[in-house]
N, C-alpha and C positions, 0 to 999 in steps of 0.2 A: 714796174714788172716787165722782165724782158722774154720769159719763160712762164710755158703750162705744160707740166704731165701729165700723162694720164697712165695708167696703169691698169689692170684686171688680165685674169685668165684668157683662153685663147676665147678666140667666138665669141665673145660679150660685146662686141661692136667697137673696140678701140679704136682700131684706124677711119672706119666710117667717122666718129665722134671726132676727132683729130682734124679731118681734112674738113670737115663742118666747117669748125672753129676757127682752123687756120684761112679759110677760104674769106668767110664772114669778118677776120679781125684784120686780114691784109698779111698776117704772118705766113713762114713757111711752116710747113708740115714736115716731121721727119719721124721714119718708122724704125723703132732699135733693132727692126729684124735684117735690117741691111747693113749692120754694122757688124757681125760673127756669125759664123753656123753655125749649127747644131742640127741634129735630128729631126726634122720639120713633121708634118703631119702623114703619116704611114697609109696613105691611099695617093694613086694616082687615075687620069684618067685614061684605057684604054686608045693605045696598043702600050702604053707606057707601063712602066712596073714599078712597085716601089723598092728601093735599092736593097740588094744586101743587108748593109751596113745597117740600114733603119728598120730595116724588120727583124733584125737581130736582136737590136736596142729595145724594140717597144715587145716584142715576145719570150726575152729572155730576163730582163728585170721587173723588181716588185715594181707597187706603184712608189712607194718609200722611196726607193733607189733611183726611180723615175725624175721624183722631184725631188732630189739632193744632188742629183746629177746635172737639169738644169741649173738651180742657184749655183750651183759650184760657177758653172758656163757661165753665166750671167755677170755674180761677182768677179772673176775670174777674167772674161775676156769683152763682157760688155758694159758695163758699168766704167770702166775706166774713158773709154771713150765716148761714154754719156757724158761726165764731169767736163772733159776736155770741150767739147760743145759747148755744154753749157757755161765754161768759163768763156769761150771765144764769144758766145756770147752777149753773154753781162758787163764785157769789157769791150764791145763793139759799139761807142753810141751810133750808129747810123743804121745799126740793123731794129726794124720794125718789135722783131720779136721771134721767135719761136713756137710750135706745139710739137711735143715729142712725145711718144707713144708707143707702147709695148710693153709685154710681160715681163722683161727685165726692168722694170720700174717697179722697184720693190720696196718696200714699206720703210725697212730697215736701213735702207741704200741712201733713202731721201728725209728721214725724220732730222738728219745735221743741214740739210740746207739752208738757205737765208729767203726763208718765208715773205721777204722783202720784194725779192730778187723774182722768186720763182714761186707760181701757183703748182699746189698739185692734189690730183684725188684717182684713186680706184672704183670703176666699173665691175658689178658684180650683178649676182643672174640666179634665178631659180634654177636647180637642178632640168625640168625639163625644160626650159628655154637653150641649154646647154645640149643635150639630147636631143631635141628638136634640130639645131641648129645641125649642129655637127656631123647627126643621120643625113641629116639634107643634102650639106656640100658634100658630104664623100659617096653619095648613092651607095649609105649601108644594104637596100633590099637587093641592088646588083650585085653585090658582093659574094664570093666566094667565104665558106665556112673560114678558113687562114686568113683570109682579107678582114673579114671581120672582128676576128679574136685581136687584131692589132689596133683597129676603129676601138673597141673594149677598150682595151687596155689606154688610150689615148685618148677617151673620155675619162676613166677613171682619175687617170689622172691629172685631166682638165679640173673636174671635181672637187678633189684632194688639194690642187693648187688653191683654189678660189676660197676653200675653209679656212685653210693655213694662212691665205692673205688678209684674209677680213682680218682673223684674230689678230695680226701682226699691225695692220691698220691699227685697229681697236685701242690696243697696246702705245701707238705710237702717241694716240689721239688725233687720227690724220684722217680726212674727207672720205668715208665709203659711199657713194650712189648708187642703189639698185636701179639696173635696166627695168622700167615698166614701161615705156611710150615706146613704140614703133616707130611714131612721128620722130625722123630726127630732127627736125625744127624744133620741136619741143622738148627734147631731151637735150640739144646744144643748149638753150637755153637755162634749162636747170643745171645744167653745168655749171654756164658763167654764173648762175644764181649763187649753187653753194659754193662757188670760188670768193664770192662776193664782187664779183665784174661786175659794169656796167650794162644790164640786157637790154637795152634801146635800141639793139643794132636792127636796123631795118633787114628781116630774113626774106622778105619778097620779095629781095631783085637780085636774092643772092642762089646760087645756082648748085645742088649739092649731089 
């Protein structure tokens, strides 16, 4: 195995989980959010603002449109360069390994892999775990009435994603873990659990 995805909705802890993993297995971590734009999360923090362009995107489209508009993004212009990694590689023997992570890691994208090759599973959340979070980082109670309808709409369709993903999961017959532990020691671990990894890795000298 030279390869682990991990996939889920925004704020479900991907990347925390990711650099756990990668930290504890000796592999690198890589985030698909750094591989193409898009639209990012429609709050910033003061004196900054959040751009035109993206307050346009998250107040002017349904949530429908929201998320067809990412997949397009994703299949479209990150996805290709997911595969390209991931070939470089399963065709590297000297590299340790890989964790690769992000909501461009989608159900449909990874059910042809070589299960051999590459672990994978999606991270998924109770609605208010999602709401809780989300409130949090963007300081929704600072928020102006406009600021807010964008945080709305950008949960909604945090939401919509993570339903649409399970079912597609489901479908594929591919790993869905629900976030329950805060511990991430504990929750890396049920990772490598339902990956069927090795969990013996000593986590006490590992630093996260």
């Amino acid at each position: 195995m030279k390869a682990i995805l991990i996939g889920g909705s925004s704020h479900v802890g991907k990347t925390t989980v990711a650099k756990s993993l990668a930290t504890a297995l000796g592999w690198t971590h890589i985030s698909t959010d750094s591989l193409a734009r898009h639209p990012g999360r429609p709050w910033k923090t003061a004196p900054e603002k959040v751009p035109d362009h993206v307050a346009q995107h998250y107040l002017t489209l349904t949530v429908d449109q929201l998320i067809e508009d990412v997949l397009h993004h994703y299949k479209a212009n990150v996805w290709p360069k997911v595969e390209t990694i991931i070939a470089s590689q399963t065709n590297d023997p000297s590299s340790n390994g890989i964790v690769l992570e992000g909501s461009a890691i989608w159900p449909d994208f990874v059910a042809s892999l070589d299960p051999k090759t590459i672990k994978a599973l999606w991270l998924t959340a109770a609605e208010e775990t999602f709401r809780n979070r989300i409130h949090t980082e963007s300081s929704y109670n600072t928020k102006t009435p406009p600021e807010r309808k964008m945080i709305d709409r950008f949960l909604d369709r945090t939401l919509a994603y993570n339903e649409r993903m399970v079912d597609a999961g489901r479908q594929c017959g591919l790993i869905m873990l629900d976030v329950q532990d805060h511990d991430i020691r504990k929750l890396a671990q049920r990772c490598l659990s339902a990956l069927g990894i090795d969990t013996s890795i000593d986590y006490t000298t590992t630093v996260f």
